[in-house]
C-alpha positions in Angstrom: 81.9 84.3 99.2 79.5 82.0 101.4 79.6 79.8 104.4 80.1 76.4 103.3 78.5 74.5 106.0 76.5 75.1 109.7 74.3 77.0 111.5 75.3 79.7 108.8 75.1 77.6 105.9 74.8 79.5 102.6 74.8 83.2 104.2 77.3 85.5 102.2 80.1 87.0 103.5 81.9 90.1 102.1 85.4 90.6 101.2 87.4 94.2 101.4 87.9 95.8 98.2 90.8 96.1 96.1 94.0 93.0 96.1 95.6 93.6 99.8 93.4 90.8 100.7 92.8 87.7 99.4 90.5 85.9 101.0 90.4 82.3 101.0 88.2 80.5 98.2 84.4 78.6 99.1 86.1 75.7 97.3 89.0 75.5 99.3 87.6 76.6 102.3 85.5 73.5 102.1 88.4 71.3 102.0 89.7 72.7 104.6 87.1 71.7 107.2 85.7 68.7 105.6 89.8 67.6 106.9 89.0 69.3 110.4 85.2 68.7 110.7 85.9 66.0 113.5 88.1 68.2 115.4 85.9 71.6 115.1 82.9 70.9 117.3 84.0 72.5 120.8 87.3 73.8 119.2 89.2 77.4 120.1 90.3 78.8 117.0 92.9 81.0 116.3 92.6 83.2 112.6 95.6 84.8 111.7 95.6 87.7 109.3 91.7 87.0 109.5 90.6 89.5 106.7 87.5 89.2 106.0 86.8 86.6 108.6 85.5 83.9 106.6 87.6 81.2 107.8 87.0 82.0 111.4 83.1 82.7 110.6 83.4 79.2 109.2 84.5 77.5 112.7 81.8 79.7 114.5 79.1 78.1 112.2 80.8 74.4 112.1 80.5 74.8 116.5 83.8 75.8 117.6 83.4 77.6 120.9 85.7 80.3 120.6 87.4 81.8 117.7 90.0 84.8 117.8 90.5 86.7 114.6 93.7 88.8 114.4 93.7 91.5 111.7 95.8 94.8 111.0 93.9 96.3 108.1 91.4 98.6 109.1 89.6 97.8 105.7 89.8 94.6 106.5 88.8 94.6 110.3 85.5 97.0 108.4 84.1 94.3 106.7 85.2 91.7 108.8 83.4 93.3 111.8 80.3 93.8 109.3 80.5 90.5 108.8 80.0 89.1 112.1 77.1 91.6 112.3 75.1 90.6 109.6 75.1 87.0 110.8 74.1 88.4 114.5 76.9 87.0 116.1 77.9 88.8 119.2 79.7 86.3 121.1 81.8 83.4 121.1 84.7 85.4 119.5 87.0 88.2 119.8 88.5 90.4 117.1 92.1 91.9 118.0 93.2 94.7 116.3 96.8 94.3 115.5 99.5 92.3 113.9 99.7 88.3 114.4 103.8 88.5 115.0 102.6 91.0 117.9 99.9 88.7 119.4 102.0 85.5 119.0 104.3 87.5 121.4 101.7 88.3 124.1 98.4 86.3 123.2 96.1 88.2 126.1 95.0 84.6 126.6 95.5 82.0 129.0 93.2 79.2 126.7 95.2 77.3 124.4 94.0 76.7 121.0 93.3 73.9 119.6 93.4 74.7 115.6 95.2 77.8 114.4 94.5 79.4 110.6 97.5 81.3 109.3 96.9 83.6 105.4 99.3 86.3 105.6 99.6 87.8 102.0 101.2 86.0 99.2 103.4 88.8 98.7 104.9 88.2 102.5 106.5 85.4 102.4 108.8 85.9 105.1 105.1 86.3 107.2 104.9 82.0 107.0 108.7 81.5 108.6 108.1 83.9 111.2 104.6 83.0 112.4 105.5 79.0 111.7 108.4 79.6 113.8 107.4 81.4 116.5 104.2 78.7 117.2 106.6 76.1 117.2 109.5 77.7 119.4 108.7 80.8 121.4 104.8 81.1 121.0 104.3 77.1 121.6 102.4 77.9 124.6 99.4 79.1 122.5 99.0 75.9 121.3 96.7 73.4 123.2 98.2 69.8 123.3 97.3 67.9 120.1 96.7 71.1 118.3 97.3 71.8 114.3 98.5 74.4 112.6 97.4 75.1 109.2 98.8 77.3 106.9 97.1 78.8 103.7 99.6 79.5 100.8 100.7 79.5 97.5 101.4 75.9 95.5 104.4 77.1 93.8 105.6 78.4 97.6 107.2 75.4 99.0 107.3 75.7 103.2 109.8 74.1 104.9 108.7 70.9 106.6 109.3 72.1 110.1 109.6 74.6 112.3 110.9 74.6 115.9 108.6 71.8 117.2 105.9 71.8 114.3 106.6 68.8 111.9 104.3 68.6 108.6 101.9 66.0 108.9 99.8 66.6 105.4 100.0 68.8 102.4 97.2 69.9 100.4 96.8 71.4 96.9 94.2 72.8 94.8 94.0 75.7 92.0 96.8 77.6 93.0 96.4 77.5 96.4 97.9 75.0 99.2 97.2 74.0 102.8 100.0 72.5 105.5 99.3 70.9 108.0 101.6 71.1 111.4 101.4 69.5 114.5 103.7 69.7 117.5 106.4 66.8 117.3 107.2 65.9 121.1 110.1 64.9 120.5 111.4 68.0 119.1 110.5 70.1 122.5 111.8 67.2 124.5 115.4 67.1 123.0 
């Protein structure tokens, strides 16, 4: 695993042994932000079930300003913390130790964000409803105005096409792997 692009171009990253993370391929990775590259530049970025942090590490390098990474594992939160080290990064980001349903419900931020990154395992399905839904219902606030939500998942997984106030806007598929792309419909939280 690498950084695709930026001020960390090319620097490996490591992943946590074993399958209870999967961390989310160079290849699609770089589809990812060659979509978001004119929105990342000055961005605060949320990482949900971070991992290994390569996502998030991505934004850092790309110039977002701020990047939160949630994570639970403590194998994961290892590597993702040695990570950041061995690229020297020591600010501009903030690693909370915990679940993403319990940050959604008190974010210990008062900054919006304006992208927000969202791989809970494959096997936990139920992880995408709950998360989707909160971000477009209870946990909207998080959300800076204009902001996407993206959500890594499996091709064969279909997500619904909204969620509270989040509507769909683009769905993209590679390997096995998909990315959707929600934004907050205004008329949804205005009805």
């Amino acid at each position: 695993m690498r950084v695709i692009a930026g001020s960390f171009r090319s620097r490996t990253l490591q992943a946590p042994a074993g399958l209870a993370t999967r961390p989310t391929s160079d290849r699609l990775r770089e589809t990812l932000f060659n979509v978001l590259s004119p929105r990342i530049e000055g961005a605060r970025f949320l990482d949900l079930h971070a991992g290994s942090g390569a996502v998030g590490i991505e934004a850092l390098s790309r110039g977002a300003i701020d990047v939160v990474f949630v994570e639970r594992a403590s194998a994961a939160l290892k590597v993702l913390r040695a990570n950041l080290a061995r690229l020297g990064l020591t600010q501009g980001f903030r690693i909370v130790s915990g679940s993403a349903a319990g940050f959604l419900r008190n974010p210990s931020t008062n900054n919006p964000f304006d992208l927000v990154f969202l791989d809970p395992p494959y096997d936990a399905a139920e992880e995408y409803g709950a998360m989707l839904g909160s971000l477009g219902g209870p946990a909207a606030g998080v959300l800076a105005e204009g902001a996407i939500v993206i959500a890594e998942h499996r091709r064969k997984d279909t997500l619904e096409d909204a969620f509270g106030a989040l509507r769909r806007t683009r769905l993209l598929q590679q390997g096995d792997a998909a990315l959707s792309f929600y934004a907050v419909n205004k008329t949804a939280i205005s009805s």
